[in-house]
BAVEX-250360 format. One line per field, with one value per residue (C-alpha): chain; residue number from 0; z, x, y. Coordinates in steps of 0.2 Angstrom, whole numbers, plus 5000, padded with zeros to 4 digits. Example, Ala and Ser with C-alpha at 12.3 -4.5 7.8 and 13.67 -1.06 7.14 Angstrom:
2
unit <- c(A|A)
pos <- c(0|1)
zz <- c(5039|5036)
xx <- c(5062|5068)
yy <- c(4978|4995)
***
This chain:
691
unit <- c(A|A|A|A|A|A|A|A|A|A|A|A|A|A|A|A|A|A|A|A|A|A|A|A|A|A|A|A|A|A|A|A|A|A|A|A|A|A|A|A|A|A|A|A|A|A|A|A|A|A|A|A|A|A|A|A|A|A|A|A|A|A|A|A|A|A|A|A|A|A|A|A|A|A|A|A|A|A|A|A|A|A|A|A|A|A|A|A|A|A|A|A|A|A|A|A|A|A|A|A|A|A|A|A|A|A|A|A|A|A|A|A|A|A|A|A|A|A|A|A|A|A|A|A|A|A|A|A|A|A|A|A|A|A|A|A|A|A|A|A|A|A|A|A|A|A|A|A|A|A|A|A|A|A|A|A|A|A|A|A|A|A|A|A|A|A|A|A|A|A|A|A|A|A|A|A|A|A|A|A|A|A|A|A|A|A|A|A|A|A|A|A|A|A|A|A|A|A|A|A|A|A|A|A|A|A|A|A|A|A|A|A|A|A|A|A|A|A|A|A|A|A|A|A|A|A|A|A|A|A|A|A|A|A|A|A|A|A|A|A|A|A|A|A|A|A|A|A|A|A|A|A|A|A|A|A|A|A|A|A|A|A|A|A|A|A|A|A|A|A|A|A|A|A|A|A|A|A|A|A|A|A|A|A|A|A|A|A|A|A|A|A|A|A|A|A|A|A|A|A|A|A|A|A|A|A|A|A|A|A|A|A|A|A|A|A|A|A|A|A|A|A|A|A|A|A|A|A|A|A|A|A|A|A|A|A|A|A|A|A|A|A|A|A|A|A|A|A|A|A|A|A|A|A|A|A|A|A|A|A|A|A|A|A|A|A|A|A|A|A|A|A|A|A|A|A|A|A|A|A|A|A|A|A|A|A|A|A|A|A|A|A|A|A|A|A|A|A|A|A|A|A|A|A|A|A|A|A|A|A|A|A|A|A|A|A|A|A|A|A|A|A|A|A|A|A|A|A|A|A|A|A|A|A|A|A|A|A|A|A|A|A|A|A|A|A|A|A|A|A|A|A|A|A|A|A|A|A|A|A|A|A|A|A|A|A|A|A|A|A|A|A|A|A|A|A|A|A|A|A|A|A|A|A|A|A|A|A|A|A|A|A|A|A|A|A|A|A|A|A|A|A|A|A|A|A|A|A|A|A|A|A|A|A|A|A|A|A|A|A|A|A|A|A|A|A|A|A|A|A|A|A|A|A|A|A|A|A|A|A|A|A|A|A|A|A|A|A|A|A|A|A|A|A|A|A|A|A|A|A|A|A|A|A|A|A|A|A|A|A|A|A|A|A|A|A|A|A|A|A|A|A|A|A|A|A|A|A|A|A|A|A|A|A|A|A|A|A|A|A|A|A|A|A|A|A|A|A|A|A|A|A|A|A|A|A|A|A|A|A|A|A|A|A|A|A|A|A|A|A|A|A|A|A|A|A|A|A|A|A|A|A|A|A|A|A|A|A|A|A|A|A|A|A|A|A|A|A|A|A|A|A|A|A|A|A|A|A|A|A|A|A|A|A|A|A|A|A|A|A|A|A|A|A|A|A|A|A|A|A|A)
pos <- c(0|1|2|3|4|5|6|7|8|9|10|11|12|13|14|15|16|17|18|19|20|21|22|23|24|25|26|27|28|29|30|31|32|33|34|35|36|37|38|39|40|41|42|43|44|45|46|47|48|49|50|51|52|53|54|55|56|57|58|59|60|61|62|63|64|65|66|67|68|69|70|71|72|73|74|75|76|77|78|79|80|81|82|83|84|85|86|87|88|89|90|91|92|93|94|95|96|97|98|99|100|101|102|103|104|105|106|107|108|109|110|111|112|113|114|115|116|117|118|119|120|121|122|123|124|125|126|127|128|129|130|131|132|133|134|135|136|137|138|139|140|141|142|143|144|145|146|147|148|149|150|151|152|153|154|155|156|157|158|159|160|161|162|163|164|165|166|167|168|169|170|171|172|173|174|175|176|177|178|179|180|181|182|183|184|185|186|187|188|189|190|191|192|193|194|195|196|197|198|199|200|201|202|203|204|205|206|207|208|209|210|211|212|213|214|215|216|217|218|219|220|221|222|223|224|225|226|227|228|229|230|231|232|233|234|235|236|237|238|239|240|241|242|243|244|245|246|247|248|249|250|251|252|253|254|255|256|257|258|259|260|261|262|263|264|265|266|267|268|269|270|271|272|273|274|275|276|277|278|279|280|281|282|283|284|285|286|287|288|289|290|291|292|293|294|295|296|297|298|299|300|301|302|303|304|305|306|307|308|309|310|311|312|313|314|315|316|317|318|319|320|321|322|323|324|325|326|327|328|329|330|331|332|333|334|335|336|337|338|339|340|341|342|343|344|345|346|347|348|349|350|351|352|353|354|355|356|357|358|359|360|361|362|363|364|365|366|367|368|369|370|371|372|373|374|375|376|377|378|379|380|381|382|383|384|385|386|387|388|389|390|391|392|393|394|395|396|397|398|399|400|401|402|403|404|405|406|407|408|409|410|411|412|413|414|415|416|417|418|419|420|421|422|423|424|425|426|427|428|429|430|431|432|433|434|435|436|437|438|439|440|441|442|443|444|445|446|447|448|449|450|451|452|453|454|455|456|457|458|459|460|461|462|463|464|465|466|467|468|469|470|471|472|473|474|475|476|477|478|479|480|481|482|483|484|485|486|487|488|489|490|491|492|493|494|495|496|497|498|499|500|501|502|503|504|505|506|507|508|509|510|511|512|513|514|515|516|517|518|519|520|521|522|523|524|525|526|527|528|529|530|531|532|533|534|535|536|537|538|539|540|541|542|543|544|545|546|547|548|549|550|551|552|553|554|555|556|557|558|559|560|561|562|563|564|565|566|567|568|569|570|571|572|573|574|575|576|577|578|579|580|581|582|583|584|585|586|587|588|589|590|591|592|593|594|595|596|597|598|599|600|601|602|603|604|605|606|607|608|609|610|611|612|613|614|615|616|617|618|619|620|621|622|623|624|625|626|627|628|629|630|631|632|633|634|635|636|637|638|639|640|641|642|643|644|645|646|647|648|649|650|651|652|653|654|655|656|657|658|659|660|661|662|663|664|665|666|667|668|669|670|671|672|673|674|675|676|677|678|679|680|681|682|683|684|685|686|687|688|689|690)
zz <- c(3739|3724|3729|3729|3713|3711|3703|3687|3688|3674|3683|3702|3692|3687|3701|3712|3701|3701|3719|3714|3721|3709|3699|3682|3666|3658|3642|3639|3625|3619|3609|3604|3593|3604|3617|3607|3602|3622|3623|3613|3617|3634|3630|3635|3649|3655|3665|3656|3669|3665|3667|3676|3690|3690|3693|3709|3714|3697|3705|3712|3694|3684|3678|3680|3671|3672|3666|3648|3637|3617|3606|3607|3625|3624|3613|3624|3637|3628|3621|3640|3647|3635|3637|3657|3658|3640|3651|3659|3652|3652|3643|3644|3655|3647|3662|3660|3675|3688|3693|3710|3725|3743|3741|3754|3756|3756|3760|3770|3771|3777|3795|3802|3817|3816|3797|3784|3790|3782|3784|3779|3779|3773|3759|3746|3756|3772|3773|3777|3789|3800|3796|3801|3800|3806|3805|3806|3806|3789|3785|3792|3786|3785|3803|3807|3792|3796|3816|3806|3796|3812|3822|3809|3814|3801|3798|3799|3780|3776|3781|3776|3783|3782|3763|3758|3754|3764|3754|3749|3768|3761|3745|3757|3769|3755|3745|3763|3765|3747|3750|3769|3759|3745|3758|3768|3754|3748|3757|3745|3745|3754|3750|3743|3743|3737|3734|3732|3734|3728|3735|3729|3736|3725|3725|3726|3715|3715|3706|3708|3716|3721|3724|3731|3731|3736|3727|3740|3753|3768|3775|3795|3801|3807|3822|3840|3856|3869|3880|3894|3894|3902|3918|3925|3925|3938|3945|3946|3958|3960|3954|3951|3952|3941|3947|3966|3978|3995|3991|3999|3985|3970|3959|3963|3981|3982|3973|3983|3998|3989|3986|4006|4012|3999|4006|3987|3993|3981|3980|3979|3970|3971|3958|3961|3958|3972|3985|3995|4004|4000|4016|4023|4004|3999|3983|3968|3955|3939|3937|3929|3950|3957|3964|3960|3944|3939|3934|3930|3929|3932|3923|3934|3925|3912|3894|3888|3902|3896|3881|3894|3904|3891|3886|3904|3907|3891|3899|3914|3905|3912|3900|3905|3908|3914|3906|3918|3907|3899|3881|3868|3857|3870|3865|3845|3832|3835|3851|3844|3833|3849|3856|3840|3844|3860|3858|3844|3856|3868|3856|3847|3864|3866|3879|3884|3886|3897|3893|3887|3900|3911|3931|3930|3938|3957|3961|3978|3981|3976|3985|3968|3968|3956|3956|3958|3968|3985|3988|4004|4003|3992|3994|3984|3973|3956|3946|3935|3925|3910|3908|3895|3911|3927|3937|3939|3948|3956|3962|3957|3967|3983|3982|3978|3994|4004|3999|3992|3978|3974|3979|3962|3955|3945|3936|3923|3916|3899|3895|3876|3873|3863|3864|3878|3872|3878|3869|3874|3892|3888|3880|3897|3908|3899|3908|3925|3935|3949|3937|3937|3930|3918|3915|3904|3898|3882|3872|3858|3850|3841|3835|3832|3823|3838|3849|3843|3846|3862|3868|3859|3867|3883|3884|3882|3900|3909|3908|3900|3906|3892|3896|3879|3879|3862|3858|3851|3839|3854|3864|3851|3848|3865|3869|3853|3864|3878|3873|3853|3852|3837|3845|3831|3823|3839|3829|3824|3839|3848|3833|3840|3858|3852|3840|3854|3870|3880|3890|3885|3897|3895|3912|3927|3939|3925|3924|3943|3948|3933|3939|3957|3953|3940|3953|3968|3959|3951|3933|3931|3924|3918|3917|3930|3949|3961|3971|3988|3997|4011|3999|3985|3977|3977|3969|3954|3950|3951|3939|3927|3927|3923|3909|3902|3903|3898|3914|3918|3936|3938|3946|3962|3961|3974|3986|3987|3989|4004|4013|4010|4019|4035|4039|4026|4033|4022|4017|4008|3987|3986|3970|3963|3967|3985|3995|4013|4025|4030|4034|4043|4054|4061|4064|4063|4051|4052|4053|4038|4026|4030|4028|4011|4004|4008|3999|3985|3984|3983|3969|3955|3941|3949|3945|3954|3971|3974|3991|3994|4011|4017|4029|4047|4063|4063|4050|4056|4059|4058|4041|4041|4054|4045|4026|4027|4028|4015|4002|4007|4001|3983|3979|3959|3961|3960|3975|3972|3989|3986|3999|3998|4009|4026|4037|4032|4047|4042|4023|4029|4039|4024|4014|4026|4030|4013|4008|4021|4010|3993|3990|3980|3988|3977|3980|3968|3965|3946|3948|3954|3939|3927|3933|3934|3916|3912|3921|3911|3894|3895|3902|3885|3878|3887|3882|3863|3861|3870|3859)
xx <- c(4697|4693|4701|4721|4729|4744|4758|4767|4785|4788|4778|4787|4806|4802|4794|4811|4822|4814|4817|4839|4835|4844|4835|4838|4839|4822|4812|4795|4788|4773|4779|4795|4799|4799|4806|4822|4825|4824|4836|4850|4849|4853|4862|4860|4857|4841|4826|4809|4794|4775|4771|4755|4745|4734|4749|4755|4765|4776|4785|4772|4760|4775|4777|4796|4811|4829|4844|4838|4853|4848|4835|4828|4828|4819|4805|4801|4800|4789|4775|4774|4770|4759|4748|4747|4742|4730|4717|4725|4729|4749|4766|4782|4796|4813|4826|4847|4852|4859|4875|4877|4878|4870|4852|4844|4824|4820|4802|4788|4772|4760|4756|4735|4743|4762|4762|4776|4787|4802|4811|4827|4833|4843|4833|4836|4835|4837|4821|4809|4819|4827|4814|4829|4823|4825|4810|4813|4800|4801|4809|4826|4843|4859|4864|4848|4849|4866|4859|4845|4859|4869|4851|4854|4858|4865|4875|4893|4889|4888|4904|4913|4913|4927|4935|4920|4920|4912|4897|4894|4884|4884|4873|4860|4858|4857|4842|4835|4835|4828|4813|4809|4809|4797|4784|4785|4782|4767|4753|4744|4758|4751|4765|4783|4793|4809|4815|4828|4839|4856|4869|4888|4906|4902|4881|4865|4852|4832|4830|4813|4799|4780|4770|4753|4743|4726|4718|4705|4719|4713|4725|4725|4719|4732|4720|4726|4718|4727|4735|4730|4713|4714|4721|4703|4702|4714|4711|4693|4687|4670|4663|4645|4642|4629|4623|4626|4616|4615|4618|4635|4638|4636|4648|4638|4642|4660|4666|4658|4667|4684|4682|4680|4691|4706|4701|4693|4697|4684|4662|4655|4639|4630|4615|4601|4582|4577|4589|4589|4605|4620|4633|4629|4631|4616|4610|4602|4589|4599|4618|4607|4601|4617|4619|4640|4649|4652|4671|4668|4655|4656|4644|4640|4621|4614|4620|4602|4603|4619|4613|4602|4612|4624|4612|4612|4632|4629|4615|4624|4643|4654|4666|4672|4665|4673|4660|4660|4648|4652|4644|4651|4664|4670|4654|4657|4650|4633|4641|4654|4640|4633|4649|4650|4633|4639|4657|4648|4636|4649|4660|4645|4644|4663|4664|4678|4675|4687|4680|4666|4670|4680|4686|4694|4707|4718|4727|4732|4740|4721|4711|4707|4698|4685|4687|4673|4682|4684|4702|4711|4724|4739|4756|4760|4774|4782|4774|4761|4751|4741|4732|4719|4711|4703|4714|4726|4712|4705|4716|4734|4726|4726|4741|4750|4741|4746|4766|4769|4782|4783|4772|4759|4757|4742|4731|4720|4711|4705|4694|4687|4697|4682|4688|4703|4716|4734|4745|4733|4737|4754|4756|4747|4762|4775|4774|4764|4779|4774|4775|4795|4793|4776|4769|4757|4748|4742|4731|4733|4737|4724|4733|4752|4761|4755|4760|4777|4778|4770|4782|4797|4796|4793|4807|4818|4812|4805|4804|4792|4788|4776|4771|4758|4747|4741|4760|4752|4738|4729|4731|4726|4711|4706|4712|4699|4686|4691|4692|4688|4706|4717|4733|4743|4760|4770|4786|4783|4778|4794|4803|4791|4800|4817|4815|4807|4816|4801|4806|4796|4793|4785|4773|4766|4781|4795|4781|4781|4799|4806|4794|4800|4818|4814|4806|4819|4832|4845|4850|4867|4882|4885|4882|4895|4887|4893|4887|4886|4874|4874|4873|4882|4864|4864|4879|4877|4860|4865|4881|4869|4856|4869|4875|4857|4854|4871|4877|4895|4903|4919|4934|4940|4954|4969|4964|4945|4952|4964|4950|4939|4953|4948|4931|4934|4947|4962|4957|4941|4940|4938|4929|4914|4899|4906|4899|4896|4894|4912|4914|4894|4900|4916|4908|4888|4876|4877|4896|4901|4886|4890|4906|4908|4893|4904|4921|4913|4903|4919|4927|4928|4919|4907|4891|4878|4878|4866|4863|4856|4848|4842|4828|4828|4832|4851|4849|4837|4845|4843|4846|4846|4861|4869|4867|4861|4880|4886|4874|4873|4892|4888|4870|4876|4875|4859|4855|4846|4841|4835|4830|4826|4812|4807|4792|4779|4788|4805|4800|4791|4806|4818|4807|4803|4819|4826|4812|4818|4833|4824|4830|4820|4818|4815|4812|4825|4842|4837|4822|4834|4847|4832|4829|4845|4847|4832|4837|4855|4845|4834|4850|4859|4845|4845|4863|4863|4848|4860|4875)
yy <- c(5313|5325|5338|5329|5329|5318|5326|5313|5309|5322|5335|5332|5331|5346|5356|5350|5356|5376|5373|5367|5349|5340|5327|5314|5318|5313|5314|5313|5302|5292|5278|5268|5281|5296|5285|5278|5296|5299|5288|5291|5306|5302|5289|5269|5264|5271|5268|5268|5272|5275|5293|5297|5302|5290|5275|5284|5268|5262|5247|5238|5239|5235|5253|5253|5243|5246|5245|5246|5244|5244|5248|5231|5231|5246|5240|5225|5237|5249|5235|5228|5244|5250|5234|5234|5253|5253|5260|5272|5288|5290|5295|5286|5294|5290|5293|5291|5279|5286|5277|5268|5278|5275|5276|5290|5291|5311|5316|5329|5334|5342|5337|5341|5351|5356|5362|5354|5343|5335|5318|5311|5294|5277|5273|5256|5239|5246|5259|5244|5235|5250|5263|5276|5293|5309|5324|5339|5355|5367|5376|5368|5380|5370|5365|5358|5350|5344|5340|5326|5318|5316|5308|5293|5276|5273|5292|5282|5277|5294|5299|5283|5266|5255|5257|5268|5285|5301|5306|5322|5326|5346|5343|5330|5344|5355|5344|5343|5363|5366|5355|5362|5378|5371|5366|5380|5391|5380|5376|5366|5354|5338|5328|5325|5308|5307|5289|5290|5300|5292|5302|5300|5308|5322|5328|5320|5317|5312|5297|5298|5307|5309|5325|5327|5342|5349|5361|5370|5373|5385|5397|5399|5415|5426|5435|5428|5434|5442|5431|5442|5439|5421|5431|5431|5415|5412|5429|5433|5448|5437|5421|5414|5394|5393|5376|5378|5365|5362|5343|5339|5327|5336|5348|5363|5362|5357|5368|5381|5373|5372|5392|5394|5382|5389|5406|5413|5432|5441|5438|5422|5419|5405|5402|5393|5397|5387|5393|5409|5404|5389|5388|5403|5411|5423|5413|5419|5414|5419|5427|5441|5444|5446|5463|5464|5462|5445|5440|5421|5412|5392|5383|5367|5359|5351|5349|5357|5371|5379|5389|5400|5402|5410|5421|5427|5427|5438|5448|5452|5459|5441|5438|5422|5406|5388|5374|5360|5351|5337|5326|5338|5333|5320|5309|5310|5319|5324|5332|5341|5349|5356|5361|5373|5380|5384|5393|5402|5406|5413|5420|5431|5438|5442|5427|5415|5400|5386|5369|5360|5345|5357|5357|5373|5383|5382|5395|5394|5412|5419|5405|5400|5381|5377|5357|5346|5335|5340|5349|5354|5371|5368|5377|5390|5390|5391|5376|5381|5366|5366|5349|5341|5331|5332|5321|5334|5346|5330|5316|5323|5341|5332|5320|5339|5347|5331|5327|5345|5340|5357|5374|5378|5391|5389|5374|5374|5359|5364|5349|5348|5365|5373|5390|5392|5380|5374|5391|5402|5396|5396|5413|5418|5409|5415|5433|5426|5432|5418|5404|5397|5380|5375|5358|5353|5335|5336|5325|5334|5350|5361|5374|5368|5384|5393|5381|5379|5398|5401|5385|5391|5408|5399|5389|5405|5409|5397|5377|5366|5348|5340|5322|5319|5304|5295|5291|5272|5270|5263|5279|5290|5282|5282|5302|5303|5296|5303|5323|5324|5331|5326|5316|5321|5311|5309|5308|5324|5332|5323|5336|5352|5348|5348|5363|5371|5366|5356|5345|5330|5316|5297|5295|5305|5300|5308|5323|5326|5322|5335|5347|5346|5348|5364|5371|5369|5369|5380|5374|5365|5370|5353|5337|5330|5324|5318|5304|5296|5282|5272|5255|5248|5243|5265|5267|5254|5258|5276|5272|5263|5277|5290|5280|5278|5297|5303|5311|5309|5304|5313|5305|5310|5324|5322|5334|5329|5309|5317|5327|5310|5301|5312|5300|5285|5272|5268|5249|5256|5257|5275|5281|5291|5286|5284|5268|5279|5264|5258|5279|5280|5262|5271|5290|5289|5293|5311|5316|5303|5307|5327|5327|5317|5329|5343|5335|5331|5348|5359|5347|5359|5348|5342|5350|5342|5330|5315|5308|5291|5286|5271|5274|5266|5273|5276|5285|5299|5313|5333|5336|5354|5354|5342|5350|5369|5378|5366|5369|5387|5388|5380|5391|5387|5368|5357|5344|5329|5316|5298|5283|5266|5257|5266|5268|5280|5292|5290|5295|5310|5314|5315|5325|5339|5339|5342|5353|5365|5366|5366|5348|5337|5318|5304|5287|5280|5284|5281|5294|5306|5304|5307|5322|5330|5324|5332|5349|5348|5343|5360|5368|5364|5372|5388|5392|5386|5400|5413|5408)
***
């Protein structure tokens, strides 16, 4: 790449040590004479290492020996180097040897979508073998620093193992600060490796090191749109389908369907030059002879239509457009060439655009539904969620409208993201007073300082559930062919969730289970619960899950084991989780379950109660009578149901039931205790930022 340079030894030494990262001693020289005056300088033993940008790797060419100990050593070492490198252009670095310490690998760069990032870890032997690293997002001040030394594996050897002594943790997380703070402050740094880092009980210093610059850097543009202006797309007064059709099959018509059947309470305009009327619609030749003004338009034809029928949105003052069309950058190059004819198309004209390749928005409260897919009404409630595919306006729409795991707020599948992206939806939600809990599914992030701003800002209100797709080489590949979206260095975008306080999960059952309990739920004082179920198989998964997730069990205090004694006999093992069953066979399902909820709700520490059903006939009962005046007393702490097996009815029952009383019903225990560790993690969160 012409435009990288490559930093030598000499050079990098240097440039660290402007920025106080401690470095070695070393002279530059370009024979044995300079050298051995380098050296006693010094003083033996040093290291002797070929000096240049072109020899970016030293060990590997034989640029490197050690451990030199006389002028006669030196000499040798001199002649060998300058007959392997006599055709590259070089000096000789001279280097005192640093004394023994415990080699650390210290390192960043300059990541395609968060920015600089840096990383710390065991270096020598070990780097290959345990690859134990932290990242952390630049610039990192101290306790951050401190908080990626702690993430180690391997961070008892820094504090001493066994007969060895503490190592000087304050000057690592210094050199870790002092490098954040370099990259930050450079853009045209690609690149800084550290290795290594050889840290003693008193300060660190870089052995050696590598930077990598680029010369034509481009600055982002500091100009964001307001995040208001994606409000229309969720709330347009009227609508055009441009691409309506009589055909009950095709795109054009179901979503006209889906805007009466969800009740779309402003104008709908269906365009069609061959139509005069589309269900009982009055349609119209072009969006330029509609008779009202035009809010959104959804673009529903074929790739080579769509530039006229910008030039007509444009023409007739809409300002926002969703681009079901698909072939842009989701089919390569050549289309992502036309996708950039189109946005600068739109954006000449001071239009935004949702998509190429995009399904659009739900928004139950305002009959909102422009999927292709047919959809029926879904409850409204808090969740709002952001997504980089179809399938949650599609197949997720419907299995939402049919189980209701929480009431939505609002949907947007954003497609190839050519001009509205996933922060501008974000910024959006952050104010959208009806939105309580956000999701989002992301195959990639197109503007990642933003990103972590909008999601950082967020978090300090609301939650944020992020499953992301592309974690394996694999994946990102195919999300490449999928959406033409970047995937990004997952290990660093695992960093933009902790910095941030997203809540990051790994598949669509962790995404819908989190979301469900945000949304019902109050956040948790704690991480203490307390659990009952009718089987042992409930209460050892549940043990093992908490364990896994880090939620704690309390034990049972003196008066909770006395009132527990009302309904459990004397010769059953008592303990948290409580096995319910030798309490349900001598007062009924009902009484036993109720009661035992209620002893474990009032016990001080406990913050949060789990109840685990299994489903058959005795033990249907009314779970409303049985649970409202309980939870009513305990508003402050989180309820979480789960069942095993059961007949289509019987689950239906426990989930109505429980929704009544704003009580998420998972079909695992282990489900359950996820999601409450995932509330308590974003809870942590919450009161760190407000500390």
């Amino acid at each position: 790449m012409e435009n990288i340079v490559t930093l030598n030894e000499f050079e990098s030494a240097a440039l660290l040590r402007q920025w106080d990262i401690p470095v070695t001693e070393g002279i530059l020289s370009n024979n044995f004479t300079e050298a051995a005056a380098a050296a006693r300088l010094l003083g033996f033993p040093v290291a002797l290492k070929i000096c240049s940008g072109a020899v970016p790797h030293k060990t590997d060419r034989g640029g490197v020996t050690l451990n030199i100990r006389n002028a006669s050593a030196l000499r040798k070492a001199v002649a060998g180097m300058k007959k392997i490198f006599s055709d590259v252009p070089h000096a000789l670095l001279v280097q005192k040897m640093a004394g023994a310490g415990t080699e650390l690998i210290l390192g960043g760069r300059r990541d395609a979508v968060f920015g600089p990032v840096v990383l710390v870890g065991i270096g020598g032997i070990f780097t290959e073998i345990f690859r134990d690293t932290a990242i952390g997002l630049a610039p990192v001040d101290k306790k951050a620093a401190l908080a990626m030394l702690n993430r180690l594996k391997g961070a008892a050897l820094l504090s001493g193992y066994r007969s060895q002594p503490s190592l000087d943790i304050e000057a690592i997380a210094e050199a870790l600060c002092s490098l954040s703070r370099l990259l930050d402050a450079r853009p045209d740094i690609l690149e800084i490796d550290i290795n290594p880092l050889v840290a003693y009980p008193n300060g660190v210093v870089a052995v050696d090191a590598l930077v990598r610059l680029e010369n034509n850097h481009l600055r982002p543009s500091g100009k964001r749109p307001d995040p208001a202006s994606a409000a229309r797309f969720f709330n347009p007064s009227s609508i055009a389908v441009i691409g309506a059709s009589r055909s009950p099959g095709k795109g054009g018509n179901i979503i006209l369907r889906n805007l009466l059947k969800a009740g779309f309470k402003g104008a709908i305009y269906p365009i069609n030059p061959t139509c005069r009327e589309i269900l009982g619609l009055p349609a119209y030749a072009s969006v330029r002879d509609v008779p009202g003004p035009v809010d959104l338009a959804m673009i529903v034809i074929p790739k080579s239509a769509v530039p006229e029928a910008i030039d007509d949105c444009t023409d007739r003052g809409v300002t926002h457009i969703i681009l079901s069309t698909g072939g842009y950058s989701d089919m390569g190059e050549a289309g992502a060439k036309e996708q950039k004819a189109v946005i600068d198309q739109a954006r000449l004209a001071g239009i935004r655009i949702m998509g190429p390749n995009s399904i659009g928005t739900l928004n139950p409260r305002a009959g909102m539904a422009t999927s292709i897919v047919g959809l029926d009404p879904i409850m409204s409630g808090g969740v709002s969620i952001i997504a980089q595919s179809g399938v949650f306006s599609s197949g997720w729409a419907r299995w939402i409208a049919d189980t209701k795991p929480f009431g939505v707020a609002k949907v947007a599948c954003i497609g190839n993201k050519g001009d509205i992206n996933e922060s501008d939806l974000l910024e959006y939600l952050i104010d959208d007073a009806e939105t309580t809990a956000i999701g989002m599914y992301l195959e990639g992030v197109v503007e990642g300082k933003r990103f972590i701003r909008a999601a950082h800002a967020a978090c300090r209100q609301k939650p944020v559930v992020v499953i992301k797709a592309g974690r394996s080489e694999a994946g990102a590949a195919a999300v490449a062919s999928h959406t033409g979206s970047l995937a990004g260095s997952d290990a660093v975008f695992d960093e933009v969730c902790r910095k941030t306080g997203v809540v990051r999960v790994q598949n669509s059952d962790a995404f819908f289970d989190t979301l469900s309990a945000f949304e019902k739920l109050p956040l948790p004082r704690g991480n203490r619960i307390g659990v009952l179920s009718i089987t042992g198989m409930g209460c050892v998964a549940a043990t093992d899950a908490a364990e896994e997730y880090g939620i704690v069990m309390p034990s049972l205090q003196p008066e909770t084991l006395r009132q527990l004694g009302e309904v459990m006999p004397s010769w059953a093992p008592v303990r948290n989780p409580i096995d319910t069953w030798s309490a349900i066979e001598q007062h009924g399902s009902k009484k036993a379950t109720s009661h035992i909820a209620r002893c474990l709700m009032e016990q001080k520490d406990v913050d949060a109660l789990l109840i685990t059903f299994v489903l058959m006939p005795e033990s249907m009962f009314d779970i409303h009578e049985a649970f409202a005046e309980i939870f009513s007393r305990h508003p402050e702490k989180p309820v979480f149901a789960s069942y095993y097996g059961g007949t289509a009815r019987e689950i239906a029952h426990i989930h109505e039931g429980f929704a009544k009383l704003r009580v998420p019903c998972y079909p695992t225990p282990e489900r359950a205790i996820f999601a409450f560790a995932r509330m308590v993690q974003y809870a942590r969160f919450r009161r760190i930022i407000r500390e």
